[in-house]
C-alpha atoms as one frame of an Amber mdcrd trajectory, in Angstrom:
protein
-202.858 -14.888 219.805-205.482 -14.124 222.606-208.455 -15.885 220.428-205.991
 -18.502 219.924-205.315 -19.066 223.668-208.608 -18.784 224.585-209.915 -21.147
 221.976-207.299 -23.522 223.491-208.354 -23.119 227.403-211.814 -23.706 226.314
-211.277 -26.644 224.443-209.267 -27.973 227.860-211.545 -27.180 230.166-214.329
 -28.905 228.441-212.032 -32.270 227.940-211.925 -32.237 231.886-215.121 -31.415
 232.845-214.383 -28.195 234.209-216.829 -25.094 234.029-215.761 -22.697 231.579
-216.338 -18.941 231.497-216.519 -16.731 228.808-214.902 -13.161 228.485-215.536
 -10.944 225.183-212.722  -7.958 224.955-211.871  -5.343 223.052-214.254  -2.185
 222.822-215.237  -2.591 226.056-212.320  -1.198 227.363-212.326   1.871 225.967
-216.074   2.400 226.686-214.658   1.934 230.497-211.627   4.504 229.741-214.187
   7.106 228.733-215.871   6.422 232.143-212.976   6.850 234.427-212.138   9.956
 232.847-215.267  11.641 233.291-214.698  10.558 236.883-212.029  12.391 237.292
-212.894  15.655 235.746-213.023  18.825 237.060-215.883  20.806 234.755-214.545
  24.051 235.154-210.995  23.514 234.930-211.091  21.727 231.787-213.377  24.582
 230.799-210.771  27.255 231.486-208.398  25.032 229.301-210.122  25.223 226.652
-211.240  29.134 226.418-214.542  28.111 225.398-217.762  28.754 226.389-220.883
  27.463 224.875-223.862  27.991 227.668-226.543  28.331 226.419-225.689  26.747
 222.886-226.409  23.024 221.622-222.056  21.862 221.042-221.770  20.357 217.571
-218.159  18.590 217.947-216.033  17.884 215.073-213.131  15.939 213.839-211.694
  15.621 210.640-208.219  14.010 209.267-208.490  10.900 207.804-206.044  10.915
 204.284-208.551   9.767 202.344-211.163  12.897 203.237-208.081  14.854 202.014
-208.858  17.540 199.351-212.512  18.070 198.144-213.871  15.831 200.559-212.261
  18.163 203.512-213.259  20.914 201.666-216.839  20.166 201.348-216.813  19.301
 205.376-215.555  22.743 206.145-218.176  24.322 203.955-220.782  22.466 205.672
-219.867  23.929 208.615-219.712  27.051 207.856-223.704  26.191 206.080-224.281
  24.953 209.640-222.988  27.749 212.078-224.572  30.389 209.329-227.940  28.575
 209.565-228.545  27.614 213.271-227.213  30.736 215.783-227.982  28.132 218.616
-224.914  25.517 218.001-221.550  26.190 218.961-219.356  24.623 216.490-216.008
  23.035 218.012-213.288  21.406 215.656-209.960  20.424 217.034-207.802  20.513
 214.046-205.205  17.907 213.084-201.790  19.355 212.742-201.438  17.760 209.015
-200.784  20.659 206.923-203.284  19.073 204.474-206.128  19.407 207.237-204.991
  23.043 208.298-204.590  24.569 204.956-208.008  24.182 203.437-209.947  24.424
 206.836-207.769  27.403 207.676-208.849  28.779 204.215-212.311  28.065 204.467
-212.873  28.863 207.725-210.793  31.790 208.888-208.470  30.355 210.999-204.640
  30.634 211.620-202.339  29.060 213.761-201.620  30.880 217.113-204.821  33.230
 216.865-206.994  33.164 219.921-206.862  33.164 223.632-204.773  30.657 225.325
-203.067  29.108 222.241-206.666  28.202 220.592-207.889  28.644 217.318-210.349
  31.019 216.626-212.332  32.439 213.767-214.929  35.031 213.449-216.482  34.069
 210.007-218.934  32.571 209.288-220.117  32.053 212.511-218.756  34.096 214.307
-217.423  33.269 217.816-219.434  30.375 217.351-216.644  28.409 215.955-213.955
  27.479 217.360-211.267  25.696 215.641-208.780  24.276 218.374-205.170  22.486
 218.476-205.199  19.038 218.739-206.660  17.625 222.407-205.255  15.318 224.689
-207.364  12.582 225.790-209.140  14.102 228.527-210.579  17.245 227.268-211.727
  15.150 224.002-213.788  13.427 226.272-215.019  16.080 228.314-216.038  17.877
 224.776-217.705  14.627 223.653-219.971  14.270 227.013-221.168  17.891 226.265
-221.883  17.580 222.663-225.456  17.539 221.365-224.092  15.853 218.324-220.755
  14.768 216.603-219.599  15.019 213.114-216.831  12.792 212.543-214.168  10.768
 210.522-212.902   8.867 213.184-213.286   5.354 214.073-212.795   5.441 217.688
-215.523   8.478 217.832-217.534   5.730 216.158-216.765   3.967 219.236-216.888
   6.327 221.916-219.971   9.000 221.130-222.915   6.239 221.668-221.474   5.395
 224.940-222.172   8.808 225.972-225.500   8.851 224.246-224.301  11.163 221.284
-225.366  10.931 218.037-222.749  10.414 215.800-223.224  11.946 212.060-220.157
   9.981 209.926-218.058  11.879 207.666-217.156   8.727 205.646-218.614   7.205
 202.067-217.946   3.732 204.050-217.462   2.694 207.611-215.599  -0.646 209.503
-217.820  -0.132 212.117-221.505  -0.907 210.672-222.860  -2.537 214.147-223.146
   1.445 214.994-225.239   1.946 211.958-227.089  -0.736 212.426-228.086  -0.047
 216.207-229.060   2.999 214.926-226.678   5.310 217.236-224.826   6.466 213.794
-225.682   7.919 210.556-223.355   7.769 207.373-223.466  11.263 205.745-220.317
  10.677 203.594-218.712  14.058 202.120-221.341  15.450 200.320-222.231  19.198
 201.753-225.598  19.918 201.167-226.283  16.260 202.766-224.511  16.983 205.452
-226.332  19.981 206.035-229.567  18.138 205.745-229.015  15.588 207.925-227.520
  17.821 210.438-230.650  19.591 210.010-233.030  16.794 210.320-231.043  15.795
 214.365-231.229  19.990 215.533-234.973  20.065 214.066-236.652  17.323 215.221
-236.485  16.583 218.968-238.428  12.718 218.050-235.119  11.854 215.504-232.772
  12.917 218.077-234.044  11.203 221.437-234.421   7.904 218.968-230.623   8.334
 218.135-229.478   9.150 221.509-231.412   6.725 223.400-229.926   3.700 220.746
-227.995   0.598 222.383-224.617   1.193 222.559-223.603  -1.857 220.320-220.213
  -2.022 222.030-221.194  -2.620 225.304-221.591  -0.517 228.764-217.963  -0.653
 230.553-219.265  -2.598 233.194-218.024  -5.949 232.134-214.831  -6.270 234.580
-217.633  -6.006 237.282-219.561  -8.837 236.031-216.713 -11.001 235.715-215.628
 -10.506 239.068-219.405 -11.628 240.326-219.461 -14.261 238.219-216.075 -15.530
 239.864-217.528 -14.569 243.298-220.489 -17.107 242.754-218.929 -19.852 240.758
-214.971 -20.507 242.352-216.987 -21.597 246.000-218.399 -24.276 244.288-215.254
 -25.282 242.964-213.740 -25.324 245.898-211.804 -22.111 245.741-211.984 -19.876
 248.639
């Protein structure tokens, strides 16, 4: 309906002569979302929250639900982990866990967890990483977000991670054997790993070894904009409407 409307404004505009502008939507308000919530966070209270601490540690963040990923596919995620955490005592692994019972049982199983274990509600397990990862309940918006602007690097199922990790300059490994979203493959912010453990592994490997790979992932385009495209409009309309003849 929107593309529809629009398509019809523009069409009347140019039939009277009048100066058109145009406004692309979507993405780009979620990339400003992200932005006014880091705004508003308080660091160490959304620390305490979470019972977590990671100084000193490179945060690999993790999500992992969608039904399709559901059986060996989960599995083989979980395992990687565990390959991960076991291989690389300088990450702290975080996972906030769906509350599917499909998604709990086999990465309670493979990774040690149980509901209600840990400090404040969380989700903890000792092997095989030890207290370096942390399996948590499901996050509300806010603390996501804080977790994702802390992250070295994301593993994830998720299309709006897909969305939201290159905004903060994250690279995004994708735990998918396809993806809706290839302009983040293409731009180069986003890697597809699929569910394959020892490639996950690898390339995991390849973004905590090599500094070069990294910065080149980090420092990609953000293909779905900036956040800042209310403020353009509005100077756009500052500078065009006075010679209109709207004050």
């Amino acid at each position: 309906m929107a593309t529809t409307w629009g398509t019809l404004s523009r069409t009347i505009s140019i039939r009277l002569n009048m100066p058109g502008l145009r406004a692309s939507s979507g993405l780009a308000t979620r990339i400003l979302a992200i932005a006014l919530r880091l705004s508003g966070l308080r660091t160490g209270s959304i620390r305490s929250i979470l019972h977590l601490n990671w100084q000193g540690r490179r945060l690999l963040l993790v999500t992992g639900h969608r039904r399709e990923n559901l059986g060996p596919g989960l599995e083989n995620l979980c395992r990687a982990l565990g390959d991960l955490a076991a291989l690389y005592p300088d990450i702290q692994v975080v996972y906030p866990v769906h509350l599917n019972p499909r998604v709990q049982g086999p990465v309670f199983e493979i990774l040690g967890g149980r509901a209600g274990a840990g400090k404040g509600g969380s989700l903890q397990m000792e092997a095989p990483g030890g207290g370096r990862l942390a399996l948590l309940p499901p996050l509300p918006y806010a603390p996501f977000v804080f977790l994702l602007s802390q992250a070295y690097l994301v593993l994830t199922d998720s299309g709006g991670v897909q969305e939201e990790a290159p905004a903060l300059g994250k690279p995004v490994l994708v735990a998918r054997e396809i993806t809706e979203r290839p302009e983040v493959l293409q731009a180069g912010a986003a890697r597809l790993v699929g569910l394959n453990r020892e490639h996950i592994v690898r390339e995991a490997g390849e973004l905590l070894n090599n500094p070069e790979t990294y910065k080149k992932m980090a420092r990609a385009v953000n293909p779905y904009g900036d956040g800042q495209a209310a403020r353009r409009i509005v100077d756009i309309l500052e500078e065009k409407l006075p010679d209109l003849g709207v004050k």
